[in-house]
KETORFI-892930 format. One record per residue (C-alpha): residue in one letter; y, x, z. Coordinates in Angstrom, 3 decimals. Example, Ala and Ser with C-alpha at 12.3 -4.5 7.8 and 13.67 -1.06 7.14 Angstrom:
// residues 2
PT   type          Y          X          Z
PT      A     -4.500     12.300      7.800
PT      S     -1.060     13.670      7.140
END
This chain:
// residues 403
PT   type          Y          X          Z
PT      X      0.000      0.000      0.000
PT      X      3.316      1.467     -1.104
PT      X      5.383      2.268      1.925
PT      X      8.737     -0.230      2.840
PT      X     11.831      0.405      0.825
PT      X     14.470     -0.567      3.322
PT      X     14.557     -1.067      7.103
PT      X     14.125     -4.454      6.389
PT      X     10.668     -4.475      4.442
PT      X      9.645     -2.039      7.452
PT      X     10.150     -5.008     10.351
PT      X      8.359     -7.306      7.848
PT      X      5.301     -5.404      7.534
PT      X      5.230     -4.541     11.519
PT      X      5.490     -7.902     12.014
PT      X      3.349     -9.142      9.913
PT      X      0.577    -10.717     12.465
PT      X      3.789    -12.193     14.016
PT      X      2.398    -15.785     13.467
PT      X     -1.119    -15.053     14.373
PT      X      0.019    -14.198     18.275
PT      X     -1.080    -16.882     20.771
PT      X      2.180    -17.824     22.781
PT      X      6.171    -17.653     22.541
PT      X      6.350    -15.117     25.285
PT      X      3.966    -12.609     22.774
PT      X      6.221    -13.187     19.862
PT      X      9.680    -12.389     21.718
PT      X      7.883     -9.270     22.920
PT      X      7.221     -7.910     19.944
PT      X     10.827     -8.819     18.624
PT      X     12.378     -6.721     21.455
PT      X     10.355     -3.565     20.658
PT      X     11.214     -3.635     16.870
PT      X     14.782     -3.940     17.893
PT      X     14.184     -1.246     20.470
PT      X     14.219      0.779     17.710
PT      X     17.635      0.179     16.359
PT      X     19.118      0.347     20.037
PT      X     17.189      3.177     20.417
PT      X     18.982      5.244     17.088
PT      X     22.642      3.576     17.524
PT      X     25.083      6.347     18.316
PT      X     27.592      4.165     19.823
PT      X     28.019      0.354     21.191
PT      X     24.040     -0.453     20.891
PT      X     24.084     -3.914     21.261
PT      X     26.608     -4.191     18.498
PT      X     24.381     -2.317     16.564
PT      X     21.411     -4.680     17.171
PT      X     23.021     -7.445     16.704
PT      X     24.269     -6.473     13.110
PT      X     20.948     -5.402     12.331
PT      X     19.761     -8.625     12.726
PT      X     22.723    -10.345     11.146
PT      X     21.383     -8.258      8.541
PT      X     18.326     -8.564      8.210
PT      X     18.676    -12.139      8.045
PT      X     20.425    -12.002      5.435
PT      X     18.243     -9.829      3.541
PT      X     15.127    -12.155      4.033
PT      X     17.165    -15.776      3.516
PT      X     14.641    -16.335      0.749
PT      X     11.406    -15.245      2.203
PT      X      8.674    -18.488      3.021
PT      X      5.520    -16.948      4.139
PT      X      4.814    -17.513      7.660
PT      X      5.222    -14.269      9.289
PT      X      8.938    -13.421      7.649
PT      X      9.998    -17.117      8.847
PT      X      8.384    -16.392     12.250
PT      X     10.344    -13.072     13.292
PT      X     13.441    -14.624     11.680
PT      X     13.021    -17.083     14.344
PT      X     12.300    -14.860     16.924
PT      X     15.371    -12.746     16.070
PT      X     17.557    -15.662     16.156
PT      X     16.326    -16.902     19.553
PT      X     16.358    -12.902     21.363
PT      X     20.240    -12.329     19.400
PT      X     22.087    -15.921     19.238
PT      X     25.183    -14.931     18.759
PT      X     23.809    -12.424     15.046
PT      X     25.574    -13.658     12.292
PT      X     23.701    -16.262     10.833
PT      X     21.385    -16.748     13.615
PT      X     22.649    -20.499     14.455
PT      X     21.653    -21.744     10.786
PT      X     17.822    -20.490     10.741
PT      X     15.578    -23.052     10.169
PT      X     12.017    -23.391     11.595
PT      X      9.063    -22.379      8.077
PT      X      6.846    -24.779      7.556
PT      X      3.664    -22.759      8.161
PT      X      5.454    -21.887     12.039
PT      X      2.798    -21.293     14.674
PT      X      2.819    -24.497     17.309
PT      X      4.299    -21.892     19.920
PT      X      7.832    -21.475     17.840
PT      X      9.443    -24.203     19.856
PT      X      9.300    -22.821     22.980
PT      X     10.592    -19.380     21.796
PT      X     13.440    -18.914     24.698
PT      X     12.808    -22.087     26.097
PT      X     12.848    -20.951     29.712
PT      X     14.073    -21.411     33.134
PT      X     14.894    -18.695     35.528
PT      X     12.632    -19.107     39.033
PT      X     13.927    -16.712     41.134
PT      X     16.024    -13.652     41.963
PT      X     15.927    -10.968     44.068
PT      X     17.038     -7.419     44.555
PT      X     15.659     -4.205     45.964
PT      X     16.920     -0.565     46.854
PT      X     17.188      2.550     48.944
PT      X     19.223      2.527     52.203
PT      X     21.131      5.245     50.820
PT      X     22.817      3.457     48.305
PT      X     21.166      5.839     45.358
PT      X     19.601      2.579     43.094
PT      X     19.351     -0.737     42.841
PT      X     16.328     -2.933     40.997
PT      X     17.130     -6.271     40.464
PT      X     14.628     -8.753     39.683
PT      X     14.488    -12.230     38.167
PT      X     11.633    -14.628     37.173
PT      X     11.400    -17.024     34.597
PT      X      8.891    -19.933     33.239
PT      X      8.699    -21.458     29.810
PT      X      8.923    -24.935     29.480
PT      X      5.258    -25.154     27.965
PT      X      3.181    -22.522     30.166
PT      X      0.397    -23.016     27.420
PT      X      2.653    -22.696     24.014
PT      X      5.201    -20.290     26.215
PT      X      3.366    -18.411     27.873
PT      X      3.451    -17.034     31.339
PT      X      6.024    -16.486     34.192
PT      X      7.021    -12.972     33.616
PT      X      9.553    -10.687     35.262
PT      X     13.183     -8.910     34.191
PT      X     13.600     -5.968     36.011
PT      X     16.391     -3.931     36.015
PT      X     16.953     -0.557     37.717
PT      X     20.696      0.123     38.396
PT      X     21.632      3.627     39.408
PT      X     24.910      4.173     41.671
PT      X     25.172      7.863     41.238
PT      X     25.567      7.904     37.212
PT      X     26.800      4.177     36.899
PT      X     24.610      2.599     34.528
PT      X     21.371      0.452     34.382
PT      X     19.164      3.081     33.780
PT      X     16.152      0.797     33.089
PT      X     14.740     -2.481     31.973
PT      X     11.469     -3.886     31.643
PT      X      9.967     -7.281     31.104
PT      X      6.776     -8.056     32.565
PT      X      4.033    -10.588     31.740
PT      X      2.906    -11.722     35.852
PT      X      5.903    -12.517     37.629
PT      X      3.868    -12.956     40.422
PT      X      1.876     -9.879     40.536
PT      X      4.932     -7.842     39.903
PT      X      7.279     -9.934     42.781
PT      X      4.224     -8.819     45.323
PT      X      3.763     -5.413     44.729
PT      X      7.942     -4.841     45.153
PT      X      7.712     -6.981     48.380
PT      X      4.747     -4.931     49.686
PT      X      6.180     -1.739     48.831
PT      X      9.502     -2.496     50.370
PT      X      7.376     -4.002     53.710
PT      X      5.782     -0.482     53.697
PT      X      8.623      1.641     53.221
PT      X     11.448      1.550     56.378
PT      X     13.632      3.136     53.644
PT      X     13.836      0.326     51.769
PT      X     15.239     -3.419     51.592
PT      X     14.301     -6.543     49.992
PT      X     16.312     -9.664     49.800
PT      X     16.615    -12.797     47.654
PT      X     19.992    -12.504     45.270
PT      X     22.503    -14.536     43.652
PT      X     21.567    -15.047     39.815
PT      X     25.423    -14.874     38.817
PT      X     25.833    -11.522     41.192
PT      X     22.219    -10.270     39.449
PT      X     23.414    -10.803     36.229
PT      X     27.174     -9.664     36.276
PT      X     25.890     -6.456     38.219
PT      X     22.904     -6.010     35.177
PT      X     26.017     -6.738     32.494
PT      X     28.248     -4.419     34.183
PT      X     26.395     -1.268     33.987
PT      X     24.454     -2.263     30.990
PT      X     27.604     -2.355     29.240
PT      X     27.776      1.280     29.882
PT      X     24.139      2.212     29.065
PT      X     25.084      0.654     25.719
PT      X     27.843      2.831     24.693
PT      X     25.699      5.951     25.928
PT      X     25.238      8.484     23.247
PT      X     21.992      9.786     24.704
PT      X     19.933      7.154     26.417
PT      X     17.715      7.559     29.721
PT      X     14.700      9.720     28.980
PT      X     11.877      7.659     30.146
PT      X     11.489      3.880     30.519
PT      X     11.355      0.640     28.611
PT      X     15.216      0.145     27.935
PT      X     15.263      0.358     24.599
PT      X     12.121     -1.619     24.125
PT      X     13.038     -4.510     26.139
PT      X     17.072     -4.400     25.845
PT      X     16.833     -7.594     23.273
PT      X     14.679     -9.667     25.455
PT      X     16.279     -9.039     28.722
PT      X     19.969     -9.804     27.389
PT      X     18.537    -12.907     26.266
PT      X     17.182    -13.598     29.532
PT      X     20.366    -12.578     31.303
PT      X     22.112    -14.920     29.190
PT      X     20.404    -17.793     30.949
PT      X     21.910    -17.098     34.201
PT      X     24.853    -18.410     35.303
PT      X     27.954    -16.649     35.619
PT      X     28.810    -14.987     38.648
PT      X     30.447    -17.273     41.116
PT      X     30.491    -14.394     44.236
PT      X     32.933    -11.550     43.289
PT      X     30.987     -8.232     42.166
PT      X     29.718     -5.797     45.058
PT      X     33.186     -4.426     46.028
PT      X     34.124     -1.030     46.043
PT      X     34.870      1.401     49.200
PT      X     38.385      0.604     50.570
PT      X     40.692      3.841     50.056
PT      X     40.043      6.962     51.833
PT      X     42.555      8.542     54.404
PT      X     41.031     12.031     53.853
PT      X     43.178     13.490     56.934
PT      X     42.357     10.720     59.112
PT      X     38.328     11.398     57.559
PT      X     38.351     15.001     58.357
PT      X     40.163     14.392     62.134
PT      X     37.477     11.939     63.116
PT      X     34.196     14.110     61.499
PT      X     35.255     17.095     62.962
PT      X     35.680     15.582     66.857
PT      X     32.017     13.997     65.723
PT      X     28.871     15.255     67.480
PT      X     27.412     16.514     64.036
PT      X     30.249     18.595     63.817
PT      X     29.705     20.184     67.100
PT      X     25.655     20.466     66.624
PT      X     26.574     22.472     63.779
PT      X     29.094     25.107     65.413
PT      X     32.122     24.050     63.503
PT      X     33.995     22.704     66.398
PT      X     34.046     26.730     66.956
PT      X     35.444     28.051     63.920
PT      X     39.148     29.330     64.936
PT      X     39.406     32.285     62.548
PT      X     41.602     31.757     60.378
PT      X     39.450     32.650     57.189
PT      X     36.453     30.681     58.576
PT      X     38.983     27.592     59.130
PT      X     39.953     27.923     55.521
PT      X     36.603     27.214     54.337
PT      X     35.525     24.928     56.496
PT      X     38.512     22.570     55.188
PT      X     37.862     23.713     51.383
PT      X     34.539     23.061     51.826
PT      X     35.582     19.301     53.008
PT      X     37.996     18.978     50.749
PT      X     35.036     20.002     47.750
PT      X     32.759     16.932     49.854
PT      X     35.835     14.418     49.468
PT      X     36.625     15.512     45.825
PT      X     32.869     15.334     45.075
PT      X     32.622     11.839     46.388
PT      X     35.503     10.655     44.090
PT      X     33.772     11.473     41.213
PT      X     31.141      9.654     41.506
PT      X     30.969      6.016     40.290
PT      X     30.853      4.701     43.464
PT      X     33.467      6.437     45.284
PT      X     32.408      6.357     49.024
PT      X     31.969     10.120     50.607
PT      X     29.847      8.113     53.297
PT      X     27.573      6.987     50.960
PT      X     25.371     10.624     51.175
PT      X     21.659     10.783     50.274
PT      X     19.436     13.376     49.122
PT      X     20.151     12.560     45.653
PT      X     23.575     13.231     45.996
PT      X     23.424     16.244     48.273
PT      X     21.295     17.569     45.376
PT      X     24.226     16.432     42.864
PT      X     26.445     18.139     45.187
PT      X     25.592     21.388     46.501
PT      X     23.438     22.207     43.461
PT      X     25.367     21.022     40.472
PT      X     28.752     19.570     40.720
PT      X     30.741     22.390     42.861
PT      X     28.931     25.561     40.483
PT      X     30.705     23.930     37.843
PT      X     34.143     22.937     39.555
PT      X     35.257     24.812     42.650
PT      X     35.006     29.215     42.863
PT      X     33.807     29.906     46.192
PT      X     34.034     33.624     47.661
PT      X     31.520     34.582     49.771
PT      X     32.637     32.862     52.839
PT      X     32.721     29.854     51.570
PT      X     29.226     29.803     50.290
PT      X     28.373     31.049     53.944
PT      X     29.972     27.781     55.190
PT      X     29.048     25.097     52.426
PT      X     25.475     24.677     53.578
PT      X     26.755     23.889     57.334
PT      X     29.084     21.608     56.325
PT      X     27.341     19.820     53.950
PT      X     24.917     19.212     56.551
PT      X     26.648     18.640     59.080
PT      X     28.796     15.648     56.750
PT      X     25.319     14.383     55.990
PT      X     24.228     13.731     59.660
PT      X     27.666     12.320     60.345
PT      X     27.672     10.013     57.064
PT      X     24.541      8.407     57.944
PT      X     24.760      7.709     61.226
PT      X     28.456      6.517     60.502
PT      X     26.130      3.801     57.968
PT      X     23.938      3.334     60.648
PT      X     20.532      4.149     58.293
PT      X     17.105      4.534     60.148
PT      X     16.641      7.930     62.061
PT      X     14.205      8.675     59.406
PT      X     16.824      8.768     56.326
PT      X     19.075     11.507     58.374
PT      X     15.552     13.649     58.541
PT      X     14.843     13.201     55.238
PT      X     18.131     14.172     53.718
PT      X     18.106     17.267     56.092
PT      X     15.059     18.459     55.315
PT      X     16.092     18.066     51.640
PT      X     19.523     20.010     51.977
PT      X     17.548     22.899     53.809
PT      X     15.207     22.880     51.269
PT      X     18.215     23.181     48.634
PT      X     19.946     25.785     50.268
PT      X     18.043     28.682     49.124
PT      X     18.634     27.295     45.748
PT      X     21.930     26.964     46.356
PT      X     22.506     30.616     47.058
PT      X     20.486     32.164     43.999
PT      X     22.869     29.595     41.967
PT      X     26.024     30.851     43.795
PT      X     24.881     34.734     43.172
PT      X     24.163     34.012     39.224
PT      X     26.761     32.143     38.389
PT      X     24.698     30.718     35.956
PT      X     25.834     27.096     36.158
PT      X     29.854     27.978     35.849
PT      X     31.988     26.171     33.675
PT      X     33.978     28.222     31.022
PT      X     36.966     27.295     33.294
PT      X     35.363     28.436     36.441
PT      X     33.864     31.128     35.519
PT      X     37.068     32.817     33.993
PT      X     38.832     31.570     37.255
PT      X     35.759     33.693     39.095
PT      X     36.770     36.505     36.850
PT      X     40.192     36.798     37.808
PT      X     39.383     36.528     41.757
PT      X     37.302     39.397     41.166
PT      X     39.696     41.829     39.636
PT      X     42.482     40.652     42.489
PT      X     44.485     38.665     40.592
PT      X     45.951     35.438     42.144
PT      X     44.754     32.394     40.132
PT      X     48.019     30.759     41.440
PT      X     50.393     33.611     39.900
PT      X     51.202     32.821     36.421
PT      X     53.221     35.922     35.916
PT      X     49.946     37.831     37.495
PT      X     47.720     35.691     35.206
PT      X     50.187     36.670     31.951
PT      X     49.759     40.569     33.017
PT      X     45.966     40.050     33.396
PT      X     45.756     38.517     30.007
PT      X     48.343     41.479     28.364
PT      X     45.999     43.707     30.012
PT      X     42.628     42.379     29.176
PT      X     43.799     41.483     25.605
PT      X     41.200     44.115     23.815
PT      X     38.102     42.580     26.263
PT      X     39.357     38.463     25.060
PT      X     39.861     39.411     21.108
PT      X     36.188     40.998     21.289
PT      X     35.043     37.683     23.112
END
């Protein structure tokens, strides 16, 4: 068989069982993964690319009448309502019984899940067709929201709602680090939307996963939610970093960790920069609380983020590892998390620290900026003296024109 000629013979002929499946449920899944593969390839807003792919692709196949072309046009019309051309495509005459209950569903519950930290969020929602036997079963949307990069990181539609609701409410049961609660639908949905919005204009998607696989299916799903009649989870209130740094350093963390000692004046000058790296750290993050600490973002932290945006001379990487753990006790008991989430995060960040160090002595994670910064420390020059900078430069002009 010659191979398709455009993208458009290609869904045809992977979709050409379409009408042989035995339920609604079957037929929208395989829709979503052959769309999964123009989400997947989209450079820029994804679900705009989707969405004129199927415009498309109707289009293209207006005048096709065998049963599986008519079928997937259907099923592309129900997963992408608002395609162009999606409201005027008409059921084929040789349509499997199960066609009218493609999308016809109700949502049956929702629910959300997470660390205590704060690091991710899964929501969850259930939904039943309005036939069980032409629809299929209840199946599952979950989504996995992730706090430290912003976006819904994952998606995935499952076929046993109820299998899949158990095992997250036994896991959570088992697990003291966790919680489990029932959820608005219009807060599930608006918090899916909000960071899926983002995850759509990514130009390099999530590794691992079923996002681009399910995206289709589960904004269809979404869609049947209502809007979101509680305002979305709020942010932090402003941070009085002066007022921060008074109150954690007359905290008992601070004292376990000696820095209510520090009085030289070169130790003291670290031990604020090294807060002040913490606070700036925290900012940058999508959720912009510098109590909200976990190991995740300890590891974000102390062995990422501040080798590629602060220079630290050797007594500040002496005093980073205190104070970051010392903030990390002090942040979670300030969020009053179990006993066991301060162990675990300072068993991580000792863990790290080593790691840390060999990163600090390589300098292999600098920035360009950073590391000429670095450069200029080195060779005495004051990064704050332009006219020393402008000498440096003069001086070094032979070593940059080589570079």
């Amino acid at each position: 068989m010659p191979a398709p000629q455009t993208p458009y013979e290609a869904v045809l002929h992977a979709a050409r069982d379409v009408s042989k499946l035995d339920c609604a449920l079957d037929a929208e899944m395989l829709g979503t993964a052959l769309l999964g593969s123009v989400y997947s390839v989209a450079r820029s807003d994804r679900a705009a690319a989707v969405r004129a792919f199927v415009g498309e692709f109707l289009a293209a196949t207006s005048r096709r009448r065998t049963a599986s072309a008519t079928t997937i046009r259907e099923v592309f019309a129900t997963l992408v309502p608002d395609a162009e051309g999606a409201a005027a495509v008409k059921r084929g005459t040789q349509a499997p019984p199960w066609v009218g209950q493609l999308g016809r569903v109700r949502p049956t519950g929702c629910y959300a899940y997470g660390d205590v930290f704060g690091d991710q969020t899964s929501y969850l929602a259930t939904f039943a067709y309005d036939d069980a036997e032409e629809g299929g079963p209840e199946h599952a949307l979950v989504a996995l929201v992730d706090h430290n990069i912003g976006i819904t990181k994952d998606i995935y539609v499952g076929s046993s709602a109820e299998r899949i609701l158990e095992q997250v409410r036994q896991m959570c049961a088992d697990d003291n680090l966790t919680w489990f609660r029932e959820e608005d639908p219009g807060r599930l949905r608006g918090e899916i939307d909000r960071h899926l919005e983002i995850t759509d204009g990514l130009g390099d998607l999530p590794g691992e996963g079923s996002l681009a696989t399910d995206r289709a299916l589960a904004g269809a799903r979404l869609a049947l939610l209502p809007a979101a009649t509680t305002p979305p989870l709020s942010e932090p209130p402003p941070v009085n970093s002066s007022e921060l740094v008074r109150e954690f350093m007359a905290s008992p963390e601070a004292a376990r960790f000696g820095l209510d000692r520090v009085h030289a004046d070169e130790e003291l000058a670290s031990l604020h920069f090294c807060l002040s790296l913490i606070l700036d750290h925290a900012s940058s993050l999508p959720d912009p609380d510098p109590m909200r600490w976990s190991p995740a973002v300890a590891g974000l932290f102390l062995l990422d983020w501040v080798h590629r945006r602060a220079v630290l001379d050797m007594d500040d990487a002496a005093m980073l590892p205190r104070v970051t753990r010392a903030w990390s006790a002090y942040a979670t008991r300030r969020r009053d998390l179990p006993e066991a989430a301060a162990e675990q995060t300072d068993h991580v960040l000792e863990e790290m620290i080593p790691e840390f160090a060999r990163l600090y002595a390589t300098g292999e994670k600098r920035s360009p900026a950073t590391a000429a910064v670095a450069q200029l420390i080195s060779e005495g020059v004051d990064p704050n003296d332009t006219e020393a900078i402008d000498a440096w430069i003069e001086a070094n002009r032979h070593r940059l024109d080589e570079a």
